[in-house]
C-alpha positions in Angstrom: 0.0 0.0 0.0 1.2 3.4 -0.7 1.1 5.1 2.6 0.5 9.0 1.0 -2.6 7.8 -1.2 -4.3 5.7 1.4 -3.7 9.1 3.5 -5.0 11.1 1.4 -7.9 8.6 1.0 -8.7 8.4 4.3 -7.9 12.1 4.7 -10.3 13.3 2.6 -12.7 11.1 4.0 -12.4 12.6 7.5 -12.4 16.0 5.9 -15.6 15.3 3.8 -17.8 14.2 6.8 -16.7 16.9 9.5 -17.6 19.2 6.5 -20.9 17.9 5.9 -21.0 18.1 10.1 -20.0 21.8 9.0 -23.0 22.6 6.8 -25.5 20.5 8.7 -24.6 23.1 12.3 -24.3 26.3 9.6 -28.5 24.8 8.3 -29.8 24.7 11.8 -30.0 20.5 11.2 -26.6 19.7 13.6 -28.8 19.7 17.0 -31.8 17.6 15.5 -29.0 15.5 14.1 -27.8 15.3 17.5 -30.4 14.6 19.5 -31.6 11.9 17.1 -29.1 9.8 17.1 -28.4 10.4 20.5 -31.7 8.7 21.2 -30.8 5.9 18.9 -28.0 5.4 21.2 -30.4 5.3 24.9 -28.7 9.1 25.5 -29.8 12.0 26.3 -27.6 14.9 26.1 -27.9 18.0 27.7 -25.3 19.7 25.4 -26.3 22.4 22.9 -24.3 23.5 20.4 -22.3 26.7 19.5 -23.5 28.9 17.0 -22.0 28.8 13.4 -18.3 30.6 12.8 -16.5 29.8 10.0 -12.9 30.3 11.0 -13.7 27.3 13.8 -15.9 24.9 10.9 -12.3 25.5 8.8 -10.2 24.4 10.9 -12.2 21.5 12.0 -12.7 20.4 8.4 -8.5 21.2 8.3 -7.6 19.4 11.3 -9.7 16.0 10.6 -8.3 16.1 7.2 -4.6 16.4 8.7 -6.0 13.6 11.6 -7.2 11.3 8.6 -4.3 11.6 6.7 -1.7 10.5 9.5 -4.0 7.2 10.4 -4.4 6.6 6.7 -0.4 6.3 6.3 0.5 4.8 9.6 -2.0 2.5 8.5 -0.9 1.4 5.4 3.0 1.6 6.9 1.9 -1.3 9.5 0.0 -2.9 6.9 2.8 -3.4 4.9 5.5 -4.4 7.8 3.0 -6.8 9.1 2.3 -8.1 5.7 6.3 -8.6 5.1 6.3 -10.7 8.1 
């Protein structure tokens, strides 16, 4: 496995939900969201969330990216040591 593409893979992954977590608290859907499948789960939650800023959905999208990428490669580094052995 190619450690940098199956980062990116999973990196984009990460990135792509936590964005559509982005738009979904930016709609007004996120706490519905929430509270839904907290129920699903036997939870209830208490919590609320923040109001929309986009500096903080940016970085959150950029940071699970950046978190997605480094699983993806250490991933497919152990794969491939593993597989070796």
């Amino acid at each position: 496995m190619d450690p940098h593409k199956t980062g990116l893979t999973l990196g984009y992954l990460f990135a792509g939900i936590h964005a559509v977590w982005a738009v979904l608290v930016w709609g007004g859907w996120a706490q519905d969201f929430m509270d839904f499948v907290s129920r699903l789960h036997f939870v209830t939650t208490p919590s609320r969330l923040a109001p929309f800023d986009l500096g903080t959905a940016i970085l959150l999208v950029v940071v699970a990216g950046l978190i997605g990428y480094c699983v993806g490669a250490a991933y497919a580094v152990i794969r491939d040591k593993v597989k070796e052995s």
